[in-house]
C-alpha positions as CSV (number, residue, x, y, z in Angstrom):
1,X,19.7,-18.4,-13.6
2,X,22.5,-17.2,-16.0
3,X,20.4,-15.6,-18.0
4,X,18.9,-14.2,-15.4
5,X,21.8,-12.9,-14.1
6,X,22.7,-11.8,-17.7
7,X,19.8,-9.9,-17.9
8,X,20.2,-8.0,-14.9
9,X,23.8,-6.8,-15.9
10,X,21.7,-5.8,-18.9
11,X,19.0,-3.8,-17.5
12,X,21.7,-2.5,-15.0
13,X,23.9,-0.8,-18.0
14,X,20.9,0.3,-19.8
15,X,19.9,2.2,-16.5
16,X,23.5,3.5,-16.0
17,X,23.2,5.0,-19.8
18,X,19.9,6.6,-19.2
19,X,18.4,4.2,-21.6
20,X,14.8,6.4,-22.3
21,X,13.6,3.0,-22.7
22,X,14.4,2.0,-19.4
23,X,11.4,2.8,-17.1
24,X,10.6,0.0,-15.0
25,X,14.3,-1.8,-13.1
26,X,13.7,-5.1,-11.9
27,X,16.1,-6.4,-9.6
28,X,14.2,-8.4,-7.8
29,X,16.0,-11.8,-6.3
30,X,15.2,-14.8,-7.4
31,X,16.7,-18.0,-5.9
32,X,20.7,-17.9,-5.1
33,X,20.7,-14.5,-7.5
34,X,19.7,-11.8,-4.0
35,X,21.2,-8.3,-3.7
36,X,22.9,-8.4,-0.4
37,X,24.1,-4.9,1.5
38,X,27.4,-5.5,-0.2
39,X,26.0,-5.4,-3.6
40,X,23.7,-1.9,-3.0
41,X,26.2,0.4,-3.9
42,X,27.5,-0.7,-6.9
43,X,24.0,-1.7,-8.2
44,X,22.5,1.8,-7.4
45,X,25.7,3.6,-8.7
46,X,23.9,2.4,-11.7
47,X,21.0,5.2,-11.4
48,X,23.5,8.7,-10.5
49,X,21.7,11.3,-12.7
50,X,19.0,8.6,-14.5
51,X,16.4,10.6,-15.8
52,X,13.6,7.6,-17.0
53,X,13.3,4.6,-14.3
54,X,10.1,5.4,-12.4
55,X,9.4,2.2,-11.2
56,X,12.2,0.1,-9.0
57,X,11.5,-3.4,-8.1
58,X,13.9,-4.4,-4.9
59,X,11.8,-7.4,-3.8
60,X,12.8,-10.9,-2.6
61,X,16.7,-9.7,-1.8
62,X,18.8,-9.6,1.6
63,X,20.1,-6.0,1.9
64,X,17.4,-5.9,4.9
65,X,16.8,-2.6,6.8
66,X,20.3,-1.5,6.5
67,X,20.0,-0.6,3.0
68,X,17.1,1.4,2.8
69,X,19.5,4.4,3.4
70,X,20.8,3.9,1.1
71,X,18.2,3.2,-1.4
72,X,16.5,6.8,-0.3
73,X,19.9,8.8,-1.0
74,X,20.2,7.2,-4.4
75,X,16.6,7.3,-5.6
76,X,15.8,10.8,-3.8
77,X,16.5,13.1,-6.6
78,X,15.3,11.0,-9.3
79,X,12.4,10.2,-10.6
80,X,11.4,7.2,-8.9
81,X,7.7,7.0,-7.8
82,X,7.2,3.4,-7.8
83,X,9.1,0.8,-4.9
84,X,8.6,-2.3,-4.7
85,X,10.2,-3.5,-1.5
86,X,8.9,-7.1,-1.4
87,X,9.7,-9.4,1.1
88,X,12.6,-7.6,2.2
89,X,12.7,-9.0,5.6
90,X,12.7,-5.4,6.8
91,X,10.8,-5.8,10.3
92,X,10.0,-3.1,12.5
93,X,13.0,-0.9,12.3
94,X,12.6,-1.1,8.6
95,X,9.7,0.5,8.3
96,X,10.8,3.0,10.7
97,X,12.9,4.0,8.7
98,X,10.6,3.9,5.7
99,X,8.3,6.3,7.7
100,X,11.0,8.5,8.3
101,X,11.5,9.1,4.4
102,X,7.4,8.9,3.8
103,X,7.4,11.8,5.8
104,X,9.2,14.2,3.6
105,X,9.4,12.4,0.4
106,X,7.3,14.0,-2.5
107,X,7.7,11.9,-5.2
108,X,6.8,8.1,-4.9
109,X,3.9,7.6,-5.1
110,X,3.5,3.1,-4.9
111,X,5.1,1.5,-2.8
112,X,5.0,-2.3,-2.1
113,X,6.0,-3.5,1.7
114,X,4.3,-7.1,1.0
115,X,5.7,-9.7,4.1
116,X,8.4,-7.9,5.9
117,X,7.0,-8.4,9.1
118,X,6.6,-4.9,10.2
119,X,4.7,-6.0,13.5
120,X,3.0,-3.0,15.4
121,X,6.2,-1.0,16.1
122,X,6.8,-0.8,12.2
123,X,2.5,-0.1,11.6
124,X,2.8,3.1,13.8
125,X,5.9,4.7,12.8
126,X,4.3,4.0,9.4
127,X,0.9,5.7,10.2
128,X,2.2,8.6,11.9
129,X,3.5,9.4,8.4
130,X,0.3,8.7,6.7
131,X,-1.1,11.4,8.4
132,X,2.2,14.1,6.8
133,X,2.6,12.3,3.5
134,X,0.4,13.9,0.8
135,X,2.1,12.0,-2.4
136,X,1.8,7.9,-1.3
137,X,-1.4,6.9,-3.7
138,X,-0.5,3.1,-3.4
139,X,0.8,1.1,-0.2
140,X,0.7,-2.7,0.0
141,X,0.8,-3.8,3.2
142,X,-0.1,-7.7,2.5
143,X,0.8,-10.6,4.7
144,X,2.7,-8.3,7.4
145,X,1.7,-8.3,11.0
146,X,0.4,-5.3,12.3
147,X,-0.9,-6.6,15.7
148,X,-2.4,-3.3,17.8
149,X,-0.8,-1.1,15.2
150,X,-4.4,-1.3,13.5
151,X,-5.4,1.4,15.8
152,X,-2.9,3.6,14.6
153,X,-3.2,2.9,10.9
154,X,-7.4,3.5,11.3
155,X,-6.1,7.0,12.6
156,X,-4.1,7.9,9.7
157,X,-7.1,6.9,7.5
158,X,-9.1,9.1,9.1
159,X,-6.8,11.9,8.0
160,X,-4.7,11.1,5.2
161,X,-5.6,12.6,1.6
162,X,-3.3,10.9,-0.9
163,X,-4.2,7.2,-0.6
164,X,-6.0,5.7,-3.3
165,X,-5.3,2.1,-3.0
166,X,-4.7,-0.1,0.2
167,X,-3.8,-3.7,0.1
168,X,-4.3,-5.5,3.9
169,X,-4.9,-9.4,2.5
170,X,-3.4,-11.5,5.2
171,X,-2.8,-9.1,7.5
172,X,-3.9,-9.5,11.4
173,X,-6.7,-7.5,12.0
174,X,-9.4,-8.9,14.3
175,X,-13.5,-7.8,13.8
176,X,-12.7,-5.0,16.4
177,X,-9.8,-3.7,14.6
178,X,-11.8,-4.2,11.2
179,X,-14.3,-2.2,12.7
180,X,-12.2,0.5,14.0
181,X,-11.0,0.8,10.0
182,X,-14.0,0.9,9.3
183,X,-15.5,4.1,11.3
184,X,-12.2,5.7,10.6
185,X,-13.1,5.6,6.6
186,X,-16.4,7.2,6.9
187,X,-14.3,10.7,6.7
188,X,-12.1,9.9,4.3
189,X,-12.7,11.1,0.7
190,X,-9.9,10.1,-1.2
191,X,-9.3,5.9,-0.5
192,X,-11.2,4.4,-3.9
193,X,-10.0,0.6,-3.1
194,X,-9.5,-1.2,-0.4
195,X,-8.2,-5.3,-0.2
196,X,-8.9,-7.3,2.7
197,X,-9.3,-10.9,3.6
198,X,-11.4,-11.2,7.3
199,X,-14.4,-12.7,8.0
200,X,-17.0,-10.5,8.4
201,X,-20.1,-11.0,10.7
202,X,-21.7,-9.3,13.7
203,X,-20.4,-6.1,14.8
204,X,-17.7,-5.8,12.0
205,X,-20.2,-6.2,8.9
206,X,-22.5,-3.3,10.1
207,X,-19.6,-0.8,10.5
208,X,-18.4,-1.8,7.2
209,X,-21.9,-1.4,5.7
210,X,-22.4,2.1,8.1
211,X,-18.8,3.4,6.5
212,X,-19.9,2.6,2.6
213,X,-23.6,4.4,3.7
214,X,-21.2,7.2,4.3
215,X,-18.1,7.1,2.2
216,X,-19.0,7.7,-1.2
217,X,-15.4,7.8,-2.5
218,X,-14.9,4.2,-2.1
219,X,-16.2,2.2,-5.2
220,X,-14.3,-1.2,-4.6
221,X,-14.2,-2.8,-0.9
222,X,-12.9,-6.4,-1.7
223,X,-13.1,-9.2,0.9
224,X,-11.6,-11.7,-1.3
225,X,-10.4,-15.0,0.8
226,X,-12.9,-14.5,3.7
227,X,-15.8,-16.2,4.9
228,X,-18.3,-13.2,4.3
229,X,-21.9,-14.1,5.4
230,X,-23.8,-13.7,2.0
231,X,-26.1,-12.0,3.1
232,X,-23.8,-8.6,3.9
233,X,-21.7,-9.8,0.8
234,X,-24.8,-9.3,-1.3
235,X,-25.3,-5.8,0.7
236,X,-22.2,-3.9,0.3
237,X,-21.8,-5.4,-4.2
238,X,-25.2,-3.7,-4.0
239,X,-23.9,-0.8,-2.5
240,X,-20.2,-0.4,-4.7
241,X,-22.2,-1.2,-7.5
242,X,-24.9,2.2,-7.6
243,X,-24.5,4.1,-10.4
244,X,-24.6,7.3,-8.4
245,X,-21.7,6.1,-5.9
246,X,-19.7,5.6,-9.2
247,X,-20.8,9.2,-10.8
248,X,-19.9,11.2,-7.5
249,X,-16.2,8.8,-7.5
250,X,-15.5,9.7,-10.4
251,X,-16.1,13.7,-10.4
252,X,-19.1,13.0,-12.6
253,X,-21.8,14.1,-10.9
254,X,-21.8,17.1,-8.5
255,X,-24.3,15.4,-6.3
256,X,-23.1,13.1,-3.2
257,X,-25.4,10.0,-3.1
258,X,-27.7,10.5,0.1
259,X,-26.7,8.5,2.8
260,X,-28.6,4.7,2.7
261,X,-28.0,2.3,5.7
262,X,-30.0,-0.7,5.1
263,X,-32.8,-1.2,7.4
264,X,-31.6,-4.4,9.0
265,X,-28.3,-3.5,9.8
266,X,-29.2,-0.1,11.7
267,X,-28.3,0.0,15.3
């Protein structure tokens, strides 16, 4: 622990210095060693006019919702585009506040909100900036409980035109909610991965395998953890795999695939 402590003193003055090797600040917590509320302005004194951190690792410490202010003034004119906001215990009024920024911020472009319980409250104020932000390529939302905020969040899919990776593993989405996601990606042209873990049967696996008939932007759909029938498994890694679907992704080809829903899973 001392040297971890040691190293973050370290990585702090290197950051204060502008260190051009100093792109990626981790000051994440790790056992007794968390940033608390107390400690946020002297550790992010450490970044006024640093040219060279992109990324900012925050996770696993106790400064809760209350420091996210000031984490936005003192990242807002740098050039930060990565924020990893881990475990953060930042709830609902957390991520309101997060949505407030998301909304105007043009510049970060990952960020990380895995299990900070963010509950429905937290899931719409988020969405509704989904649907303004145009810079967010990357959002974690892991292990955090969304509840009927899924509705919300399949909305802004529907709309949004930055996101390029979405991470909802161990999140609380029922088969209705999965399918509601699901119909709300057969517009969206920009989402390339997407990581879930729900069991898929029934009414959910033939929206999925309607949306990736449709959505040829989308070349990895995992369902790692879930009980997927193997029979739709089999069906949708046939369908990410086509050549074609990975051409017309890529900005290969100029031809979209023609739309293929497999014969068995029509309505």
């Amino acid at each position: 622990m001392e040297k971890l402590e040691r190293r973050r003193r370290d990585d702090l003055e290197k950051a204060r210095a502008n260190d051009p090797n100093m792109t990626i600040l981790n000051l994440e917590g790790v056992g007794m060693y968390k940033l608390t509320l107390d400690d946020m302005p002297r550790v992010l004194s450490a970044l006024e006019g640093n040219t060279h951190v992109t990324s900012l690792l925050l996770g696993w410490n106790n400064f809760g919702p209350t420091g996210l202010p000031l984490i936005f003034d003192a990242i807002r004119e740098l050039s930060v585009t990565t924020l990893n906001l881990q475990s953060c215990s930042l709830m609902g009024g957390g991520a309101c506040l997060l949505a407030k920024e998301l909304a105007t911020n043009t510049k970060i472009t990952n960020m990380d909100l895995y299990d900070n319980a963010i509950g429905a409250i937290g899931m719409r104020a988020l969405a509704a900036a989904l649907k303004i932000n145009t810079t967010l390529e990357e959002l974690n939302l892991q292990s955090n409980r969304i509840e009927e905020g899924v509705v919300e969040l399949a909305d802004a899919l529907a709309v949004n035109s930055s996101l390029k990776t979405l991470g909802l593993m161990g999140v609380d989405i029922d088969e209705a909610g999965l399918t509601q996601i699901a119909l709300a990606l057969e517009s969206n042209t920009t989402l390339k991965k997407i990581r879930m873990s729900h069991t898929v049967t029934g009414l959910g696996a033939n929206a999925i395998l309607h949306m990736l008939a449709c959505n040829c932007t989308l070349i990895d759909f995992s369902l790692d953890w879930s009980h997927v029938d193997a029979t739709v498994s089999a069906e949708i890694k046939r369908m990410l795999a086509d050549p074609v679907r990975a051409a017309w992704a890529s900005g290969e080809a100029d031809t979209k695939p023609a739309c293929e829903i497999p014969l068995e899973h029509r309505d």
